[in-house]
C-alpha positions as CSV (number, residue, x, y, z in Angstrom):
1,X,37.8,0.5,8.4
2,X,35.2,0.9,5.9
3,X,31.3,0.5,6.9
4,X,28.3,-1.0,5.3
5,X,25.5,-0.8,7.1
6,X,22.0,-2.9,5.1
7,X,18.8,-2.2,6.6
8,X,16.2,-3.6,5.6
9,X,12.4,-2.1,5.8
10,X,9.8,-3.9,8.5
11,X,11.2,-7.6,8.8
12,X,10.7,-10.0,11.2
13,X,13.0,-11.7,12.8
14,X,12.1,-15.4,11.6
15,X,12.1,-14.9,8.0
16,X,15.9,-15.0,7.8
17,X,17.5,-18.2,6.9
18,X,20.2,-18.2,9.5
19,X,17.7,-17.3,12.2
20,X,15.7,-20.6,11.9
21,X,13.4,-20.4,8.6
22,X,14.2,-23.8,6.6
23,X,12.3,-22.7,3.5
24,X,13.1,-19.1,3.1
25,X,16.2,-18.8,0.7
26,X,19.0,-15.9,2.0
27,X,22.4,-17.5,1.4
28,X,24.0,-14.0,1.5
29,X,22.6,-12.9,4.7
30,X,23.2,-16.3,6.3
31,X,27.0,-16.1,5.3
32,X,27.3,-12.8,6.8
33,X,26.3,-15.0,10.0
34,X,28.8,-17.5,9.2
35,X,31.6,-15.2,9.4
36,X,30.2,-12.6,11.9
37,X,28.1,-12.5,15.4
38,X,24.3,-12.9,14.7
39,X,22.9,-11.6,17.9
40,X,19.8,-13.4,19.0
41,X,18.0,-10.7,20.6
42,X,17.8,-7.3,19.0
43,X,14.8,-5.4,19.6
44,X,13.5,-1.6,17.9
45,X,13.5,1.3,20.0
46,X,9.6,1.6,18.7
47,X,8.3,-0.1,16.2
48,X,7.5,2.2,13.5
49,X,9.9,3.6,10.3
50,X,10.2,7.1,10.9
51,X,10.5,7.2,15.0
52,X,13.0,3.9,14.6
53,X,15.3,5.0,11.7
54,X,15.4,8.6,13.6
55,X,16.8,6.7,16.7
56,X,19.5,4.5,14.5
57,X,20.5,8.1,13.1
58,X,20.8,10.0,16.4
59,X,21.3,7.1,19.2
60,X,18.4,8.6,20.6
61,X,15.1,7.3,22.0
62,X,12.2,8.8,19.9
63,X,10.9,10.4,23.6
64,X,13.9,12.6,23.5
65,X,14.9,12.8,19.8
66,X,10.6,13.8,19.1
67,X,10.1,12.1,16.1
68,X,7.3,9.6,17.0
69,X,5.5,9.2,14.5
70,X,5.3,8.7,10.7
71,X,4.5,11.9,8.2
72,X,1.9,9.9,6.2
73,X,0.0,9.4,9.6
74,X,-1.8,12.5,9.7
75,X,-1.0,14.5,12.7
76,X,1.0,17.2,12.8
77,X,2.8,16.7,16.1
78,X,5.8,14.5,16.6
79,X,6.9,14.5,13.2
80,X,10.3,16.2,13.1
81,X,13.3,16.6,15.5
82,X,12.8,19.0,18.5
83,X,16.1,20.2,17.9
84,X,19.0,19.8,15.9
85,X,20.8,16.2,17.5
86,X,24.4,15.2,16.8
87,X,24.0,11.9,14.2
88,X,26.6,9.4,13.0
89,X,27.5,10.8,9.9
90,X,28.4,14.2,11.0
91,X,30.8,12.6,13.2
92,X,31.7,10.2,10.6
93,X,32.3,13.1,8.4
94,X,34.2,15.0,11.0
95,X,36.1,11.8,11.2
96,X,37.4,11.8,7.9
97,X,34.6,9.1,6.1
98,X,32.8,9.7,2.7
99,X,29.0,9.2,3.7
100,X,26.3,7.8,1.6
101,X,22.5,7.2,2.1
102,X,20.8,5.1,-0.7
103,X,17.2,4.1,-0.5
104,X,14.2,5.1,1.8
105,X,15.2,7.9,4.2
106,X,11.4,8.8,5.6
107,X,12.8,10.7,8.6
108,X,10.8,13.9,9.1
109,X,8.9,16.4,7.5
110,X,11.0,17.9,5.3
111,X,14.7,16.6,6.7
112,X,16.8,15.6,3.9
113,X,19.7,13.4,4.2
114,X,22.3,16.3,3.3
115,X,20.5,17.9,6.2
116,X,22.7,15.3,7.9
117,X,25.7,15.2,6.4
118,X,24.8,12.2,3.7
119,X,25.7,12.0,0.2
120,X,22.5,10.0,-1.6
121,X,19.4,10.7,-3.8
122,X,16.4,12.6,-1.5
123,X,13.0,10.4,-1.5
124,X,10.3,12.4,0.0
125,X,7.6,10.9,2.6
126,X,7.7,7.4,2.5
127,X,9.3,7.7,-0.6
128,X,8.5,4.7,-2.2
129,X,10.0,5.5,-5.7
130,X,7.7,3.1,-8.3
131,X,4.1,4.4,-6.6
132,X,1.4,4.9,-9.3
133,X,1.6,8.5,-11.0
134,X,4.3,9.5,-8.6
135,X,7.4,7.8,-9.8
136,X,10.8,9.2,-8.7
137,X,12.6,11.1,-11.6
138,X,15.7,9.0,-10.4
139,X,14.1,6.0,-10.5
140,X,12.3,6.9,-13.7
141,X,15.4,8.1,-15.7
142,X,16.6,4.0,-14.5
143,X,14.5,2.6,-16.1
144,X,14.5,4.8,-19.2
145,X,18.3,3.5,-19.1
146,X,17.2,0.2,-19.4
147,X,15.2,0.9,-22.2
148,X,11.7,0.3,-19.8
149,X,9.0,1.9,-19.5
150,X,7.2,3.1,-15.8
151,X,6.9,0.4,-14.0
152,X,3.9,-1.8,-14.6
153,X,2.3,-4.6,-12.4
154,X,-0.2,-7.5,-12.6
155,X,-1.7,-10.2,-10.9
156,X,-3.0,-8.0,-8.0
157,X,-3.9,-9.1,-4.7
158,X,-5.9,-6.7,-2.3
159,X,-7.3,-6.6,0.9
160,X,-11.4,-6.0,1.2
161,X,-13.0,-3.5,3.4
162,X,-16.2,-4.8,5.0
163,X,-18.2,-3.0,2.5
164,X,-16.6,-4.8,-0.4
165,X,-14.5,-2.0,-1.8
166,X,-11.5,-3.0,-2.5
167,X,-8.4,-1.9,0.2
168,X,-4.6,-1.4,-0.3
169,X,-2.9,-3.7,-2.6
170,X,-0.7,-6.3,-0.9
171,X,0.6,-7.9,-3.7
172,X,1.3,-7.4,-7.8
173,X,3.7,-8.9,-10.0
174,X,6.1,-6.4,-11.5
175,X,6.2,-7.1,-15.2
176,X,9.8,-6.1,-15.9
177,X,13.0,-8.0,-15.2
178,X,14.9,-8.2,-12.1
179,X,17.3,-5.7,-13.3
180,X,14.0,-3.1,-13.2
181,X,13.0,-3.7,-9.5
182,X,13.4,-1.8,-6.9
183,X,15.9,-3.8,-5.1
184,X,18.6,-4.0,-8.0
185,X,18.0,-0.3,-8.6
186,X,19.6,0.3,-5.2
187,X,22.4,-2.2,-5.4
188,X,23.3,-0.4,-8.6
189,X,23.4,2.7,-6.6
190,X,25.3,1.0,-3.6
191,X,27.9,-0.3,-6.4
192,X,28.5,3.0,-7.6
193,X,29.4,4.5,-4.1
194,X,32.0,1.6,-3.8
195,X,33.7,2.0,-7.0
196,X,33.7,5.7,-6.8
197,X,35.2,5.5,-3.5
198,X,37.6,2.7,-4.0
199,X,39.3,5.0,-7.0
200,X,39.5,7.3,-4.1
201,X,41.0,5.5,-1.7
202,X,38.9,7.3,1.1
203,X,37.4,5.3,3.8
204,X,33.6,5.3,3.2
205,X,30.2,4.5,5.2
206,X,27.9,3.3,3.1
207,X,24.0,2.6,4.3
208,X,21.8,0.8,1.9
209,X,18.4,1.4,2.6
210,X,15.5,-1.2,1.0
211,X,11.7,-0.7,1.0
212,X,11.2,-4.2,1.6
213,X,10.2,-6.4,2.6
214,X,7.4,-4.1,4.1
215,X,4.3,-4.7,1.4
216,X,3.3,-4.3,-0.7
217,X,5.3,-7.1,-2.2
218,X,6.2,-5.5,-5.9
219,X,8.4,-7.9,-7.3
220,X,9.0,-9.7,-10.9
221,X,9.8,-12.9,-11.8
222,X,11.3,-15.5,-10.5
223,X,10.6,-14.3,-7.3
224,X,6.9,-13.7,-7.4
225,X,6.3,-17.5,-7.4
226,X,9.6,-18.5,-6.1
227,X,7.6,-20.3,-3.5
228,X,4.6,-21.0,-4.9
229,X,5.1,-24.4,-4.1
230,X,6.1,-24.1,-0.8
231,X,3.7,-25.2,2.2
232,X,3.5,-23.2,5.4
233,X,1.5,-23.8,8.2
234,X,-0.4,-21.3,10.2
235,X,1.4,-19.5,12.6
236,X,1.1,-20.9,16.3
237,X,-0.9,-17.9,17.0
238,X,-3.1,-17.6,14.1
239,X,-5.9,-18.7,15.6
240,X,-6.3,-15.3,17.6
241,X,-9.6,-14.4,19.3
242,X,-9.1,-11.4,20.5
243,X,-10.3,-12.3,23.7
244,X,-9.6,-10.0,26.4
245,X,-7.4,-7.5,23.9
246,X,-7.6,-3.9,23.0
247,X,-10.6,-3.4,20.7
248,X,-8.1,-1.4,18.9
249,X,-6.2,-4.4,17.7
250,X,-9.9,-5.9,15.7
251,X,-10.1,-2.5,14.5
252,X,-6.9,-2.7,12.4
253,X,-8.4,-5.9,11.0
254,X,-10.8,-3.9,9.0
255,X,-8.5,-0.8,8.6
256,X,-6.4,-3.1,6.0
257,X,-9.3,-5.3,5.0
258,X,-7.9,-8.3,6.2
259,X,-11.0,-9.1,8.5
260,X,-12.0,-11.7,6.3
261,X,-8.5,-13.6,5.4
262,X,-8.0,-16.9,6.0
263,X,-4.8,-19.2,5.9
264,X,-5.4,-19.8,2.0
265,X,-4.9,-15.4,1.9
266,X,-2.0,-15.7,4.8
267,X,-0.4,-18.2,2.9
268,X,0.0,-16.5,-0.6
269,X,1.2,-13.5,1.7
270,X,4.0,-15.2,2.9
271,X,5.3,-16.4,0.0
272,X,5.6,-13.0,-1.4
273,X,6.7,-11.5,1.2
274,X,9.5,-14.3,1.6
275,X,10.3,-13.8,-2.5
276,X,10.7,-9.8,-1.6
277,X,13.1,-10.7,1.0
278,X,15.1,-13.5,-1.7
279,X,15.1,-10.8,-4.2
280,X,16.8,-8.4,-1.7
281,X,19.5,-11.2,-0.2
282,X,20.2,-11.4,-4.0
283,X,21.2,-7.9,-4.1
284,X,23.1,-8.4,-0.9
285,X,25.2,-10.7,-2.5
286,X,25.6,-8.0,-5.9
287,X,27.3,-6.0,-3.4
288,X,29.9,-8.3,-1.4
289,X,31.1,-9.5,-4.7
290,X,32.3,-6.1,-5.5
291,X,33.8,-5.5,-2.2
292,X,35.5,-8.7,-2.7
293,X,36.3,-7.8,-6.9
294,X,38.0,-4.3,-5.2
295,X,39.3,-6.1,-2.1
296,X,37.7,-4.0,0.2
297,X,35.4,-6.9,1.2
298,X,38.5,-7.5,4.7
299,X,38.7,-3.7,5.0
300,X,34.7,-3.5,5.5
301,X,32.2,-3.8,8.4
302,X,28.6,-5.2,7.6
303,X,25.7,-4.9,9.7
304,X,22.6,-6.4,8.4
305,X,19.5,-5.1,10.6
306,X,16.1,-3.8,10.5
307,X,14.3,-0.9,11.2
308,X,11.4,-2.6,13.2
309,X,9.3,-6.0,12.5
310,X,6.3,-6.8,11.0
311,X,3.2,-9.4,11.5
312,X,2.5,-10.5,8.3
313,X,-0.2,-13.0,9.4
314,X,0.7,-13.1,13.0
315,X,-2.3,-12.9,15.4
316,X,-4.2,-12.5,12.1
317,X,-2.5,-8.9,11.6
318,X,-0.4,-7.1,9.2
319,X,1.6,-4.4,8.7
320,X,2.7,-2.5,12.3
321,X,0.6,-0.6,14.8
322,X,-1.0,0.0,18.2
323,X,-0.1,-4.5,19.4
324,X,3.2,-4.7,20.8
325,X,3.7,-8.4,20.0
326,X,7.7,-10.2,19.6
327,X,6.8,-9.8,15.7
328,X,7.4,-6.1,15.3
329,X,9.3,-5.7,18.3
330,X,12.4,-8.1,17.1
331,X,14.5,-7.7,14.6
332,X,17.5,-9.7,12.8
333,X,20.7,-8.2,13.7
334,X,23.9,-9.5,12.1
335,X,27.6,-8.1,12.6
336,X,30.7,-8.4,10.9
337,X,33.6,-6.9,11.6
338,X,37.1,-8.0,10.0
339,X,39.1,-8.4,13.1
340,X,36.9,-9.9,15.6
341,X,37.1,-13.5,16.2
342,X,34.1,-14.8,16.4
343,X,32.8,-15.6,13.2
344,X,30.0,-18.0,13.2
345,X,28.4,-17.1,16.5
346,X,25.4,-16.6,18.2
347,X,25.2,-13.4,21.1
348,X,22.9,-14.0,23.4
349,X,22.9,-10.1,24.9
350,X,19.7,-8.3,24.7
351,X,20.3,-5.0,22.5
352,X,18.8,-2.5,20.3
353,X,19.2,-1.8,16.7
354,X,20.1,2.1,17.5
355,X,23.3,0.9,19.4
356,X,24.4,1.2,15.9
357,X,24.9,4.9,16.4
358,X,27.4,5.0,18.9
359,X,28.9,1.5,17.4
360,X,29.5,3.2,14.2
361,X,31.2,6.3,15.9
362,X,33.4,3.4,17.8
363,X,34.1,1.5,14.9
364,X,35.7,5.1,12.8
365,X,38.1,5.8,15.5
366,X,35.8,8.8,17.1
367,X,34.4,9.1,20.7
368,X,30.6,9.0,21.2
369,X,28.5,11.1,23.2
370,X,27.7,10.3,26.4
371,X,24.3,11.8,26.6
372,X,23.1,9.3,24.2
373,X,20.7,6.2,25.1
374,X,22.5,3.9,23.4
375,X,25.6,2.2,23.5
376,X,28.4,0.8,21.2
377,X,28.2,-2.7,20.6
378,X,32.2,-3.2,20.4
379,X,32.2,-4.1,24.2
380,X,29.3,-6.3,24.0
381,X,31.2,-8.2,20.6
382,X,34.6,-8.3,23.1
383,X,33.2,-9.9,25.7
384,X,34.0,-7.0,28.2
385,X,30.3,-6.1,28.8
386,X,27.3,-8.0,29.5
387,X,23.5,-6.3,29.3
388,X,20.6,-7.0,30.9
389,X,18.1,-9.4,29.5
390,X,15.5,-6.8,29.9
391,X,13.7,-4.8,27.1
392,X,11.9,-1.1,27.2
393,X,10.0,0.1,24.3
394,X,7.7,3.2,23.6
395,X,4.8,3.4,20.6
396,X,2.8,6.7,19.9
397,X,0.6,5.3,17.4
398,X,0.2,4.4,13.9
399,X,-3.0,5.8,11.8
400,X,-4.4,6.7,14.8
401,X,-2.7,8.0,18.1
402,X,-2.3,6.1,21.0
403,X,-0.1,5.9,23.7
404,X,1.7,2.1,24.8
405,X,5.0,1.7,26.8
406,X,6.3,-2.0,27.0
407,X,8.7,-3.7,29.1
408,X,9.7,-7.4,28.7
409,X,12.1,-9.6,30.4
410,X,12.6,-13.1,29.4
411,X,9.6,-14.8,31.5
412,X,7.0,-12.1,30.7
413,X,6.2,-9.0,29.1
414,X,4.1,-5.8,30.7
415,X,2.1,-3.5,28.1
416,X,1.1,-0.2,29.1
417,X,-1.8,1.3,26.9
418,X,-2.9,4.4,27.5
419,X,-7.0,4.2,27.9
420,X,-7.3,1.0,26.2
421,X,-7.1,-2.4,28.1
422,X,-3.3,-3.1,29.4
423,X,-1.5,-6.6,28.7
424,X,0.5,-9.2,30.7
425,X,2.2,-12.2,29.1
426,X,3.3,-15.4,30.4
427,X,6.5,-15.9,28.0
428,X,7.0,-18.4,29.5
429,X,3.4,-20.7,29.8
430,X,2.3,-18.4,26.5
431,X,5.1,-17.7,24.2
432,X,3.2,-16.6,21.2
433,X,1.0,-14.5,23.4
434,X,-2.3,-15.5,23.2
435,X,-4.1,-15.0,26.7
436,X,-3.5,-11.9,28.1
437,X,-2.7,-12.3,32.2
438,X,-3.7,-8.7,33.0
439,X,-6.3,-9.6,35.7
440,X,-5.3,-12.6,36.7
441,X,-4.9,-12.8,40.5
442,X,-2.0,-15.0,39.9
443,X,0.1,-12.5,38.7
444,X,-0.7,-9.8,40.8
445,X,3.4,-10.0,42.2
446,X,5.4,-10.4,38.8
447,X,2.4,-7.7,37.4
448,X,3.6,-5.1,40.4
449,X,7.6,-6.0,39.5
450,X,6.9,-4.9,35.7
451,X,5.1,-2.1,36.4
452,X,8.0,-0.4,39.2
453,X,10.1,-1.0,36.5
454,X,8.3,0.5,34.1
455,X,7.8,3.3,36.0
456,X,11.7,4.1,36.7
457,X,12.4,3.6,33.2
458,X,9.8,6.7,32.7
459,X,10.7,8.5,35.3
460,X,15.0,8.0,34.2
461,X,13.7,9.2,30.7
462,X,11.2,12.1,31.0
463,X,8.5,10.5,29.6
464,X,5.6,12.5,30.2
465,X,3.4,9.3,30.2
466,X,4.4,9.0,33.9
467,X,2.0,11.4,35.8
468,X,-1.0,10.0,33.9
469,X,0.5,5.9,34.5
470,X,1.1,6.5,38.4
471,X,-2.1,8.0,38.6
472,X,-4.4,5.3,37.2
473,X,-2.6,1.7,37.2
474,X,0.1,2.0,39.8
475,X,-3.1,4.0,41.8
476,X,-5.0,0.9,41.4
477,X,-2.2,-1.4,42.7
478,X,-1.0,0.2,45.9
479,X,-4.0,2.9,47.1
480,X,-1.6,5.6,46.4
481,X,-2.7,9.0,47.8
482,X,-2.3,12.4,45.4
């Protein structure tokens, strides 16, 4: 069976059409749903591209794998594998599959995806390939084709430090057709792999890997004002205070200059960022029309996913970072697998996106490896397993380093943060998690549950949080004597 694996770049879970959003336009990805499983809760391994694409490649948690951070952050440690890990398309290869990577890679230092056995064009870093003055040769000689120039933007939108300088931009208007964004660039690539490998007649894994719709939102017309017209209301948890949070999460509101943004900003945010995430279902749909042209379309897996979440608005924040909230810690996950009879349905099981490692190996006919974290998916999809609605997550920081450990269940979530202020939510009472519970007497029994989980979780992993957290919270709770 052939695979297609689409993975999309910092998405939340709620701006997909078949998960719920009435005004957001993704007719490809909500057929996919139709005529697969959409699973209702997927969560990252960590919310943060290189550590959670790292973990989809190897099956690994980023506290064994050791990438757990991204390059661009700035410190040198946790950056690059601590050794050299089996990863899904070796053992695809070995199994007989043509491999391709397309699109954003930003895995490591220095790691390229022939490192790993992948056919595909190398884009360094974050890899972004239309950035000012450092456009990709691949991505340049495109355009060339096309008869374009670099690529050239307008209308930009940027945040504001508080000292009035201008911050990142968050939005621009590419001036070019959509045959010159980003997006179609890497359908055309995807396309190519398919017909290549259809005149071969060689099974093939394919993954598809877009930039977006992580900001900034680069895109032309019609998507830029695709949803101009469109009224959102503030998120439920807009109205954040801050009250009784980390002073690390008001920090990151000057960080990206967003200190300052109201709804009126939020607003124009969203609609980008939901005309990104159009212009890339478009593309989705370029692509199962030529599976279907070649009839490969019933010989081909899909799995639509994400590498981690984003706020984009949420709790007044943007982007990722050091605020474990259900925003960047959920992501859409979509399978569908010719074969499997249960098109159109919804999965209930709590699971990760880097079960797609071991899925993947499943899928080909191989045998995974049992040291891995995660498991295949097939058993789940069967019906012969059930998992536990419980979730475990790790974050080493983002800009700046910091230390967090999560665990959730479906009644209330437990953040450990290192030396900032920890957090208890009600998921229940609080479901957009505004009032943090952490000193509340009232939750001094379900607060005690989390945390004994949390602390075997560490302890079953090696994480080497776990002398420092039984030290100072668990210490605090039960008088325990060192």
């Amino acid at each position: 069976m052939n695979i297609l694996f689409i993975q999309t770049d910092q998405q939340r879970r709620d701006f997909v059409g078949c998960y719920g959003n009435s005004c957001i336009k993704t007719p490809h990805i909500d057929e996919l749903a139709r005529e697969g499983v959409l699973f209702e809760n997927c969560f990252t391994t960590i919310p943060i591209c290189a550590a959670a694409r790292a973990s989809i490649l190897t099956g690994l948690r980023p506290v064994h794998h050791g990438i757990v951070r991204n390059l661009e952050s700035g410190s040198v440690d946790g950056r690059d594998f601590l050794c050299r890990f089996p990863n899904f398309a070796d053992e695809l290869h070995q199994l007989g599959y043509s491999v391709h990577h397309i699109g954003k890679w930003h895995i490591g230092t220095d790691l390229r995806p022939e490192d790993c056995g992948l056919n595909g064009v190398y884009y360094p870093g974050y890899g972004y390939p239309g950035e000012v003055n450092n456009v990709h040769p691949h991505y340049e000689a495109y355009l060339s084709h096309l008869g374009h120039g670099p690529l050239t933007t307008t209308d930009r939108f940027c945040g504001k430090f508080p000292n009035g300088n201008d911050a990142g931009v968050f939005i621009a208007r590419q001036d070019q057709a959509p045959e010159a964004s980003i997006p179609y660039y890497l359908a055309e690539q995807t396309i190519a792999a398919i017909n290549e490998q259809s005149k071969k007649k060689q099974d093939f894994f394919i993954s598809i890997n877009f930039w977006g719709p992580h900001a900034p939102y680069i895109i032309p017309e019609p998507y830029f004002s695709m949803y101009d017209d469109c009224v959102l209301p503030p998120w439920p948890n807009f109205e954040e205070t801050f009250e009784n949070k980390p002073a690390i999460q008001t920090d990151y509101l000057a960080y990206f200059g967003i200190q300052d943004f109201t709804w009126v900003e939020w607003q124009r945010m969203v609609r980008a960022c939901y005309g990104y995430t159009t212009l890339i279902d478009d593309q989705i749909g370029r692509i199962i029309r030529v599976l279907m042209d070649l009839d490969l379309y019933h010989d081909t897996a899909i799995f639509f996913t994400s590498d981690h979440g984003g706020m984009v608005g949420a709790h007044r924040l943007c982007d990722k970072g050091p605020f474990l909230y259900d925003e960047i810690l959920r992501v859409p996950f979509i399978a569908r697998i010719p074969g499997h009879d249960a098109g159109g349905s919804h999965n209930g099981n709590w699971i990760y996106n880097y079960d797609l490692m071991p899925t993947f190996i499943d899928l080909a006919g191989g045998s995974s490896d049992s040291s891995l974290d995660a498991s295949s998916l097939l058993p789940v999809l069967g019906g012969a397993v059930s998992r536990s609605p419980v979730m475990f997550a790790e974050f080493h920081g983002h800009q700046v380093p910091t230390s967090q450990r999560v665990v959730c269940t479906e009644t209330h979530k437990y953040i450990f943060n290192g030396s900032h202020l920890d957090e208890l939510y009600d998921l229940e009472r609080d479901p957009y998690e505004l009032s943090n519970r952490i000193n509340d007497p009232g939750y001094a029994i379900v607060l005690r549950e989390l945390k004994e989980q949390l602390l075997q979780y560490t302890r079953e992993n090696g994480d080497l949080i776990e002398r420092y957290y039984t030290r100072t919270r668990l210490g605090r709770i039960w008088k325990i004597e060192f």
